[in-house]
N, C-alpha and C positions, 0 to 999 in steps of 0.2 A: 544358492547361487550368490556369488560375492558377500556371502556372512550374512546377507540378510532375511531376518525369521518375521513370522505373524506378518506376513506382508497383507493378510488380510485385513486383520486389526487396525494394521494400517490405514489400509485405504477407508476404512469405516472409523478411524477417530478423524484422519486429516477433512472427509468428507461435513461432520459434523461440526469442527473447526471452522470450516468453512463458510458454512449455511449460517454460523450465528453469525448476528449483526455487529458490525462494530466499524469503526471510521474510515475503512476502507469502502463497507456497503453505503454507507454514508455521502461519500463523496462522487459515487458509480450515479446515484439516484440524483442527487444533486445534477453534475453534468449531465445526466439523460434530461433530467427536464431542461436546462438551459438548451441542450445545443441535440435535443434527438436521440436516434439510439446511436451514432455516430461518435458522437460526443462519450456516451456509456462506453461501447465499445473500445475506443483513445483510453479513457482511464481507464477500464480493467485490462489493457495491457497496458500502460505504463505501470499499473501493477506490479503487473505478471513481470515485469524484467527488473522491479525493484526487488521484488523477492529473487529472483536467479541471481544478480549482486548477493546475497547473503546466503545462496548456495553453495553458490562456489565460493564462496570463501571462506565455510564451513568446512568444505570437502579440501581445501588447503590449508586451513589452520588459522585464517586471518580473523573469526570469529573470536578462535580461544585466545589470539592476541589481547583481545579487546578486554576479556576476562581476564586475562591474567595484569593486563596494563592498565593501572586506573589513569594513567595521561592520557594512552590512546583513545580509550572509554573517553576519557573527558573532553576531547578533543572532538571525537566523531559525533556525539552528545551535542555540544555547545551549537557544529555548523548546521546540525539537523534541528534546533531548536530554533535557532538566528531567523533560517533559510522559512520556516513555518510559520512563524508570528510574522515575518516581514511578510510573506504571501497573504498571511491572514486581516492582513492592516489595511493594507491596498483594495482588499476584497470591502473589508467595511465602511471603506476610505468613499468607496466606487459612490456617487453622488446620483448617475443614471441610471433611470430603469430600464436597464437593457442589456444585454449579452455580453458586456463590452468590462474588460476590472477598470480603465482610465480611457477619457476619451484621447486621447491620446496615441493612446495606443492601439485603438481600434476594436475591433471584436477578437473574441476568445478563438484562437482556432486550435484545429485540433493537435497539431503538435505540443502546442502551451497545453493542451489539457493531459496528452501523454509526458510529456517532463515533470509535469506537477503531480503528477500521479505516480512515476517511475522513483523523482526523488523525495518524496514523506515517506517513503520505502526504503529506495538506499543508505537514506542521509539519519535512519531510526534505527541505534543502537539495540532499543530493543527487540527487533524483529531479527536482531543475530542471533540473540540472547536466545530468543525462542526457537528457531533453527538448530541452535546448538544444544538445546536441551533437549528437543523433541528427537531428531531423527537416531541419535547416540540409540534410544530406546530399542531399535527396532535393528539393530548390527551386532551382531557378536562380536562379543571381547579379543577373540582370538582370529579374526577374519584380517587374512591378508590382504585385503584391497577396500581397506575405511573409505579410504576418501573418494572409491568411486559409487563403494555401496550409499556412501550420503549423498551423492551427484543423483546418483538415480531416484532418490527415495524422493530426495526435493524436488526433481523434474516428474515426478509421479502427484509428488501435493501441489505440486504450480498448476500444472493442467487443470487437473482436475477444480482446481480455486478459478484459474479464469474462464472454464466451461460454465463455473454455477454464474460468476461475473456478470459471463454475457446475458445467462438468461438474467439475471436483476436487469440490468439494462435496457433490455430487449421491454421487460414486463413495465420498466418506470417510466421511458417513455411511450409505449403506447398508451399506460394510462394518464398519463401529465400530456398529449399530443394539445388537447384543447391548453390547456391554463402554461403551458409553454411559451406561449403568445400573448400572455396577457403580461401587463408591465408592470402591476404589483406584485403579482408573481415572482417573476424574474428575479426583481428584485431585490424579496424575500430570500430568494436560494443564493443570489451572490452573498448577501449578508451572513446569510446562514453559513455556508460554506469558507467564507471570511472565520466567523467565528469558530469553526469544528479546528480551521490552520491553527489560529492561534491556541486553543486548547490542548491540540496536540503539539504546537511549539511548547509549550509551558510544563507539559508534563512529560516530556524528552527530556528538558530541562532538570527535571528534578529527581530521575530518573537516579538514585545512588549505584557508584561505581562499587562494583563486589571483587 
């Protein structure tokens, strides 16, 4: 159906993919302890709709734009690097111990936690990269309908990514429910999370255009 084979393989590499940690599980764990599972919840979908941005745009060609244009690449690069360390500055900027990146600006709610989650996702080059590499795998060469068979295969690993999501979330705040509350804590994970922004600014940043 639609040219796509080993759809089992599939769902058992994206699954795998999935479950390992990396800056995404990161940042789920982080906002559950800050703000509950609520807050988890907010960033594994603003996730989840940063990756559908580089589905679809797989499944329309704006990916292989980006491969084939080292401006574009460098372009989409720079705003996702800018947009990451300046998030990450603020975070370690934050001076209170409390829920809050600037007194200022009040507490963290959960829209800010879903756009910050949505764009380290849209605004990272290489999460096209990887989209475009992976799902090609699992489509036949000769299959009339590419670009729907990659819509599907990425709304099949999106799911299934922000099902394991929630359960991280679900697990990191109930176990962080106590130390949640505490203000060194807190603290700790704004800092923390401050720092993972700007790591991952920094290395979008240096990300070479192919």
């Amino acid at each position: 159906m639609l040219g796509i084979h080993d759809l089992w393989l599939f769902i058992l590499s994206g699954f795998l993919l999935n479950v390992t940690p990396g800056p995404d599980t990161a940042y789920i764990v982080g906002r559950s302890i800050q703000l509950g599972w609520r807050g988890g919840i907010a960033a594994a979908l603003g996730i989840c709709c940063g990756c559908l941005v580089h589905v679809f745009a797989a499944a329309i060609g704006l990916s292989a734009l980006l491969v084939a244009s080292s401006a574009a690449f460098t372009v989409v690069k720079l705003i996702g690097a800018i947009y990451l360390c300046w998030m990450g500055v603020r975070m370690l900027l934050c001076t209170g111990a409390t829920n809050e990146v600037s007194d200022r600006e009040g507490p963290v709610s959960l829209r800010t936690v879903f756009w910050q989650g949505m764009l380290t996702n849209a605004l990272n080059p290489k999460v096209a990269l990887f989209f475009l590499a992976f799902l090609p795998q699992f489509v036949a060469a000769d299959s009339p309908h590419k670009a729907l068979a990659f819509a599907v295969l990425g709304i099949i690993f999106n799911i299934n990514g922000t099902l394991w999501n929630g359960v991280v979330a679900l697990a990191a705040a109930k176990a962080a429910h106590r130390a949640r509350n505490a203000k060194r804590a807190v603290a700790w994970v704004n800092r923390s999370l401050g720092a993972l922004f700007v790591y991952l600014g920094v290395r979008v940043a240096v990300i070479e255009a192919r």
